[in-house]
C-alpha positions in Angstrom: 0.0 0.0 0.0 2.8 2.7 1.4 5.6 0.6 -0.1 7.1 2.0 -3.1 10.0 2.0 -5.4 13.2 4.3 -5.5 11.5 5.9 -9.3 8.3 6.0 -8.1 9.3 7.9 -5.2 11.7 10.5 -7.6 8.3 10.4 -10.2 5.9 11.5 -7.1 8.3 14.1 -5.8 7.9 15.7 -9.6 4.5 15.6 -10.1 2.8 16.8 -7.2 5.9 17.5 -4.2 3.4 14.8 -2.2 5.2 11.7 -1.0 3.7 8.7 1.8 6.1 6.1 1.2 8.8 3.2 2.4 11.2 2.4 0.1 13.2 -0.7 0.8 16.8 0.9 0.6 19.8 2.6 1.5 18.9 5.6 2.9 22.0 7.8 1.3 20.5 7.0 -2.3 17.3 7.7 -1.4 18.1 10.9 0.5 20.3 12.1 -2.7 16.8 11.6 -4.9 14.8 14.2 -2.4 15.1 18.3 -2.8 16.7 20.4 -0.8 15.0 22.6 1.9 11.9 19.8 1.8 11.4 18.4 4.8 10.2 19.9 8.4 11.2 16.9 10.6 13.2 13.9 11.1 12.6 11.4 13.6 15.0 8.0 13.2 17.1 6.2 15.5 20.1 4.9 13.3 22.0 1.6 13.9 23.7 1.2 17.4 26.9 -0.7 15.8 26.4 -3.1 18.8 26.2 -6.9 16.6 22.1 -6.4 16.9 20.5 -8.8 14.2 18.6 -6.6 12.7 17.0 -8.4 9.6 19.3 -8.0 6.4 21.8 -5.5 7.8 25.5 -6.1 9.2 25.3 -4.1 12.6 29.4 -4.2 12.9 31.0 -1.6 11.5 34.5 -0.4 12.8 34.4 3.0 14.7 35.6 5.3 12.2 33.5 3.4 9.1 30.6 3.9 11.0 31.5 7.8 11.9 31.8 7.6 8.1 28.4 6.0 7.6 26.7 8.8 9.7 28.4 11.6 8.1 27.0 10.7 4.9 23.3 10.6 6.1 23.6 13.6 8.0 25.1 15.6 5.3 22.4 14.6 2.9 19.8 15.2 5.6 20.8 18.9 6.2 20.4 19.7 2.6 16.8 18.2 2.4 15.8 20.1 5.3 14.2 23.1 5.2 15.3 26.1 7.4 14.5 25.6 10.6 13.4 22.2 10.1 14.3 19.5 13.6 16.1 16.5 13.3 15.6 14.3 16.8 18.0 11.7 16.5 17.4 9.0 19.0 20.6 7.1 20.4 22.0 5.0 23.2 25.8 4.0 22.8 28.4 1.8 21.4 31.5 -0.8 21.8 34.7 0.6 21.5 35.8 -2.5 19.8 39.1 -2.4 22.1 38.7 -5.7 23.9 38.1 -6.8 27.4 38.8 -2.9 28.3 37.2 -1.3 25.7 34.6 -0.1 27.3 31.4 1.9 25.9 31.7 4.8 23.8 28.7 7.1 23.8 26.8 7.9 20.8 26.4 11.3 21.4 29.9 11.7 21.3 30.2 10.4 17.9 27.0 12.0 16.3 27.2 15.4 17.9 30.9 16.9 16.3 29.3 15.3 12.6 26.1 17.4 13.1 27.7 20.6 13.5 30.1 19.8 11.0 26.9 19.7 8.7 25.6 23.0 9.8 22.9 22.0 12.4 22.6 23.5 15.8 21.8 21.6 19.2 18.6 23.0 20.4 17.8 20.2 23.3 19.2 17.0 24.9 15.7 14.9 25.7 16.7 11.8 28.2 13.8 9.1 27.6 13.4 7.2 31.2 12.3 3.5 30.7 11.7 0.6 32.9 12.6 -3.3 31.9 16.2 -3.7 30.2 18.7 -6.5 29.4 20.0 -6.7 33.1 24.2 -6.7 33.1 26.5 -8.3 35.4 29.4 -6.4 35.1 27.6 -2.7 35.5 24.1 -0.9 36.0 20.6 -1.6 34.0 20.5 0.6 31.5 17.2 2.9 31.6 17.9 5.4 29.5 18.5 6.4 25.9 19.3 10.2 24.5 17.5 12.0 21.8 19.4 15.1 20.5 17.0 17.6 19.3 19.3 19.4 16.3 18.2 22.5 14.3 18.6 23.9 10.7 19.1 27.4 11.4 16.5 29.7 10.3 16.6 33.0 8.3 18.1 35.5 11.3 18.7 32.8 13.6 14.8 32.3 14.1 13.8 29.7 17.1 12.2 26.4 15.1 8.3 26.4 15.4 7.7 24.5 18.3 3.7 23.9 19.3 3.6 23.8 22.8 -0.1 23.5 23.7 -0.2 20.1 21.1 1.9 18.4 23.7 1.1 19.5 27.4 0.4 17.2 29.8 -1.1 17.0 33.2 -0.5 18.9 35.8 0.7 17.4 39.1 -2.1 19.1 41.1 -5.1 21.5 40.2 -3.3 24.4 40.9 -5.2 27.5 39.8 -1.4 29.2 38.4 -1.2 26.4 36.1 -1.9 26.4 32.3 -5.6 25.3 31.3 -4.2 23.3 29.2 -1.3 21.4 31.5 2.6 21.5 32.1 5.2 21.4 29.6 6.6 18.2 29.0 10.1 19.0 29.9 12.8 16.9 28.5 13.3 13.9 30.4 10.8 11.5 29.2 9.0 8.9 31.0 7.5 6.0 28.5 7.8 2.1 28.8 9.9 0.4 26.2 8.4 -1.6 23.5 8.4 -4.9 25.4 7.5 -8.6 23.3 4.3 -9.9 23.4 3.0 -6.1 23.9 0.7 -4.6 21.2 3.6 -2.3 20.3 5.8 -5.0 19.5 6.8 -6.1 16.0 9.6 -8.3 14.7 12.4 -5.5 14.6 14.4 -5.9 18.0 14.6 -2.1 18.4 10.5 -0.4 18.7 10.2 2.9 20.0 7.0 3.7 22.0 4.1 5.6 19.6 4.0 8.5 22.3 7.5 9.3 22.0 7.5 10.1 18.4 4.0 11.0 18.2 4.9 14.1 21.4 7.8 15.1 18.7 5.5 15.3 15.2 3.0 17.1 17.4 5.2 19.7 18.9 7.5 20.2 15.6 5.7 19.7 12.5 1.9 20.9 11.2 -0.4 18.8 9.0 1.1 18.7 5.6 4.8 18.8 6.6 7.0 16.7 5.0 8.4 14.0 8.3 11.2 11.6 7.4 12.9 8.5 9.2 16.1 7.3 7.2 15.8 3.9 9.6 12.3 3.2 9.6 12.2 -0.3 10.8 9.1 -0.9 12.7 7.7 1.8 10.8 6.8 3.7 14.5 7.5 7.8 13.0 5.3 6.9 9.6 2.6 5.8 11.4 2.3 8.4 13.6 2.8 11.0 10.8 0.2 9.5 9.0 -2.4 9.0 11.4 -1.5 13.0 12.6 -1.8 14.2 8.7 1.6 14.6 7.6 3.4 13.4 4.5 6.6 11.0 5.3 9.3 9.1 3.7 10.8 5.9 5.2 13.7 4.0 4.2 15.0 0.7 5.5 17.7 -1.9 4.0 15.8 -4.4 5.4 12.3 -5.5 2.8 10.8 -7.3 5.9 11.1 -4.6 8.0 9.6 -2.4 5.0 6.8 -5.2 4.1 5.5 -5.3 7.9 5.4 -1.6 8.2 3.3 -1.2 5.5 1.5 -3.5 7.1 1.2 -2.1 9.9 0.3 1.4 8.1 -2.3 -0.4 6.3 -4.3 -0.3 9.7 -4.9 3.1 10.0 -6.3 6.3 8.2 -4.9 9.8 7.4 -5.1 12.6 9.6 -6.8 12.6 12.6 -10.5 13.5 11.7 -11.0 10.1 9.8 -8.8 7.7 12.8 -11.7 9.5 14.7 -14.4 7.9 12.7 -12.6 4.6 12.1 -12.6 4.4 15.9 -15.4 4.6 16.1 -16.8 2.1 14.1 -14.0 -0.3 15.4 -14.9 0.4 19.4 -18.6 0.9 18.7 -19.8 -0.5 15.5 -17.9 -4.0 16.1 -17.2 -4.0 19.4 -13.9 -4.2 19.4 -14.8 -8.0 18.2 -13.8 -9.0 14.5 -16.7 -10.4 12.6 -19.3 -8.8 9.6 -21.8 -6.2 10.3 -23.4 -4.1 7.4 -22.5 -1.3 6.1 -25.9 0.2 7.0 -24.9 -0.7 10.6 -21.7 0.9 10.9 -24.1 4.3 9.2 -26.1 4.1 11.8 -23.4 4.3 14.5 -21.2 6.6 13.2 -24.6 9.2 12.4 -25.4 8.4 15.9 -22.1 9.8 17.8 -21.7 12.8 15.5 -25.2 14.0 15.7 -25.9 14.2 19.4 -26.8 17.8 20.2 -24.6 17.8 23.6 -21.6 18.4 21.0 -22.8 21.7 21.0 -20.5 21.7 24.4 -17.4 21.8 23.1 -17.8 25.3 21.5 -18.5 26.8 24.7 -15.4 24.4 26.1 -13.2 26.0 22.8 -14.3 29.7 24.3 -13.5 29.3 27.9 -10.7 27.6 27.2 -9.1 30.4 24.9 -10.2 33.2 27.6 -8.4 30.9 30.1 -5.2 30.3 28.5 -3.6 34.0 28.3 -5.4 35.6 30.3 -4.8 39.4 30.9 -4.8 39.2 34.8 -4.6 36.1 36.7 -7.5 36.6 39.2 -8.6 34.3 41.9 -12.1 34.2 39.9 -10.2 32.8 36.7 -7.9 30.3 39.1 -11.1 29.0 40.2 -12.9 28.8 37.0 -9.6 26.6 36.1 -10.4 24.1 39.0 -13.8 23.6 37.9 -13.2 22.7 34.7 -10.4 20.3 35.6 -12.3 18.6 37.8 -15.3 18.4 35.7 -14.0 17.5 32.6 -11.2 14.6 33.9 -14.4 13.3 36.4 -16.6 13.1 32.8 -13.7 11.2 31.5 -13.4 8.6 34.0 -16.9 7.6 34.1 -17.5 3.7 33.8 -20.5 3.8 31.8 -19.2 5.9 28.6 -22.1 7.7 27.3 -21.3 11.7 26.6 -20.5 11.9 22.7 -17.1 13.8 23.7 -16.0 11.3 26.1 -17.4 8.6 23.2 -15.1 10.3 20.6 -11.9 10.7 23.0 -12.0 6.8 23.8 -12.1 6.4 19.9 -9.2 8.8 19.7 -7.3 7.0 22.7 -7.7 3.6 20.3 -5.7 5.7 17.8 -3.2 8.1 19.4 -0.6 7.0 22.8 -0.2 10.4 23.7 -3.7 11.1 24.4 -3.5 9.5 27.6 -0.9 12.2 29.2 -3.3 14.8 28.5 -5.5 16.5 31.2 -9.6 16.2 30.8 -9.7 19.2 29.9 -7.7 19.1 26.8 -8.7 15.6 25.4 -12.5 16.6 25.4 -11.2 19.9 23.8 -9.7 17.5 21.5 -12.5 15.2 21.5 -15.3 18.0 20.5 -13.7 20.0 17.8 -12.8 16.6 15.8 -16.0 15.1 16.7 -17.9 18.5 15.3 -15.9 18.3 12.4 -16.7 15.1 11.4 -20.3 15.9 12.1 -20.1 18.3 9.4 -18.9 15.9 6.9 -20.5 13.1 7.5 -24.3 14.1 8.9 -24.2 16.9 5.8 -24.2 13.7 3.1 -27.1 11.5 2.0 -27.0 8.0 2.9 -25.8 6.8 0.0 -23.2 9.4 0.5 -22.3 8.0 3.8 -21.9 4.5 2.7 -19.8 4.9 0.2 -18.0 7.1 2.4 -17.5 4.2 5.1 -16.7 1.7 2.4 -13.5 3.9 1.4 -12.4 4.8 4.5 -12.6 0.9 4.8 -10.9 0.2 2.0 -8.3 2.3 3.2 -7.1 0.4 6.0 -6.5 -3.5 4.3 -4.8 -4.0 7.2 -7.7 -4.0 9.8 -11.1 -4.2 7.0 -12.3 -6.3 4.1 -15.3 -5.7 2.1 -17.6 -8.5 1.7 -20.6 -8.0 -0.9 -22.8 -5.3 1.4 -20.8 -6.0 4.5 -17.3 -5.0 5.9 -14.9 -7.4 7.8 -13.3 -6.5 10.8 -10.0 -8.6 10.6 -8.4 -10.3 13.4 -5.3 -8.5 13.5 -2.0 -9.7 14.5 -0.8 -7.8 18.0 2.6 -8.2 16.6 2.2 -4.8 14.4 1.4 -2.6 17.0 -2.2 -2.2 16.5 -2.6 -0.5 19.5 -5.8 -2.8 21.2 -5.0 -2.4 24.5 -4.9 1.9 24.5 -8.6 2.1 24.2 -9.9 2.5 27.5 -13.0 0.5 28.8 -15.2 -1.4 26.6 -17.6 -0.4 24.1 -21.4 0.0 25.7 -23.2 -2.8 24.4 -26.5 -0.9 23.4 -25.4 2.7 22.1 -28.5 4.0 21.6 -29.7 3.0 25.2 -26.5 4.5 26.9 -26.8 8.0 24.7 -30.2 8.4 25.3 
């Protein structure tokens, strides 16, 4: 579906500057093929160099070929960028090759003196904080890896957009000084590792946690941008740039690597307003359970979240919100106002019985997007009601025929998780392997919708 060839890729890039691709090859050719000042965003984590069997690739490189190796990628990705476009480049470290007393050798170290080399700038040091690790004998767990958040300078030396309110998170405590909207994130990162058997896990030894590189295409790239991952493996950045709307480019050596991403893209839809709706008719027109159900069904379910009046809320949540988020004075009246809707909106969310549309279409959401879950009430049923009005709009505006045909493509779309059969669409038992992300959607589906909205 996503997979595509080296030409193809160069053809698409010529005819209409769009590209959603993996390409099974070396990333240096592929990179040379893209235009300069292109993309917004790179999120990768190269080779180690540590023996790792990762499938068709030699992981063994002496230190200096493999300083070599990097050189060339990052050379080729600072022309591609655009200015002020954000690499994060996601690392751990190395052997030293030198025997019993070699040691480690840090790949910071290595990457850092090649980036600036290239002309990028180091705008953060991000230290992600895991738990469960190959436990060593000879010296400490390791629970940590380092990203290096590295800039193409801008025209003037302008800061690179960074979108704050996309990624906050809640706040410790309902503290009235606090933003409506949560804390920032700071740099160390909490998030399990990708463990086997989880829903994350695929066959590539080395998976990166969804929320990790879906916090960093949130908070540096917009829908549209261009995001890149010159080591896709898993294909972890691509689907979360998909999923959030953006073009992207993925490149692996390795064609199973490649196959099973696109398989693994091939379960979800672009941008968030349509994930919505397929969540929807995953949580609440099948029950989460695969099987058949008509397409007339699924209508009906989808036309029966969007077009419940209490939406309606979430304009006056927008407008309160947006007084309460730079405000001119920080009263006591506003601190409290704050309160109120933390509580109110984070108790609607942690009902048992699901049954408000916004709290409906932020489960459906949570089925789709990790990050979601770091977010306070107040900003997932912000979230949650601006998406779910959207898609109210397009889909409650159509005639039924309209809307079928609508579903059946938005099927079609996702081969992965849906098959058409004759008048009916298969949900497909799907493999937990790709990283289908079963387990992130809270609760279970009401088993009478109409009973429980009503």
């Amino acid at each position: 579906m996503y997979e595509a060839e080296k030409t193809s890729i160069l053809e698409s890039l010529r005819s209409s500057g769009e590209v959603r691709a993996l390409v099974n090859a070396d990333c240096r050719e592929v990179l040379r093929m893209c235009p300069p000042d292109w993309a917004a965003l790179v999120h990768t984590s190269p080779p180690y160099n540590i023996r790792r069997p990762y499938n068709g690739f030699s992981d063994t490189r002496e230190i200096e070929e493999y300083k070599s190796f990097l050189r060339d990628v990052i050379s080729q990705l600072f022309r591609v960028m655009k200015a002020g476009g954000c690499v994060f480049w996601q690392s751990g470290y190395t052997e030293s090759r030198g025997g019993a007393n070699g040691g480690i050798v840090l790949l910071d170290s290595i990457s850092l003196p090649i980036f600036a080399e290239s002309g990028f700038v180091l705008w953060d040091r991000i230290i992600w904080n895991y738990f469960g690790s190959m436990a060593f004998k000879s010296k400490f767990t390791n629970r940590h890896e380092t990203i290096l958040w590295l800039v193409k300078p801008g025209p003037n030396g302008a800061a690179p957009a960074f979108h704050l309110d996309e990624v906050r998170e809640r706040a410790v405590s309902y503290d009235g000084r606090n933003h409506i909207l949560g804390r920032n994130p700071g740099n160390v990162w909490q998030a399990d590792r990708v463990a086997y058997g989880s829903t994350g896990q695929t066959s590539h030894p080395a998976v990166f946690p969804e929320e990790i590189s879906e916090k960093i295409v949130r908070s540096c790239s917009q829908p549209g941008d261009v995001v890149l991952d010159p080591f896709v493996g898993s294909g972890t950045t691509c689907k979360v740039s998909l999923t959030l709307g953006r073009q992207f480019l993925g490149c692996d050596v390795s064609q199973a690597y490649i196959r099973e991403a696109d398989e693994r893209l091939g379960l979800w839809a672009y941008g968030e307003l349509w994930n919505l709706a397929l969540g929807i008719l995953v949580l609440y027109g099948f029950g989460k359970r695969p099987g058949a159900k008509s397409v007339a069904e699924l209508d009906k379910v989808l036309c029966l979240v969007c077009g419940d009046g209490r939406v309606r809320e979430a304009i006056d949540l927008e407008q309160q919100v947006q007084e309460l988020a730079a405000p001119v004075n920080e009263t006591a009246s506003l601190k409290r106002r704050k309160q109120e809707l933390w509580k109110k909106y984070d108790q609607l969310l942690h009902r048992d019985q699901p049954s408000h549309p916004m709290v409906l279409a932020d489960r459906a959401l949570c089925f789709c997007f990790a990050h979601r879950r770091r977010w306070n009430g107040v900003r997932r049923c912000l979230s949650a009601g601006v998406l779910l009005r959207q898609l109210g709009e397009e889909v409650l505006s159509r005639e039924e025929a309209s809307r079928v045909e609508l579903i059946r493509q938005l099927c079609l779309g996702s081969p992965t998780r849906f098959a058409p059969l004759g008048n009916l669409i298969e949900l497909k038992s799907v493999n937990p392997g790709l990283g289908c992300n079963a387990a992130w959607a809270e609760g279970t589906a009401p088993k009478d919708l109409q009973q429980v909205m009503f």
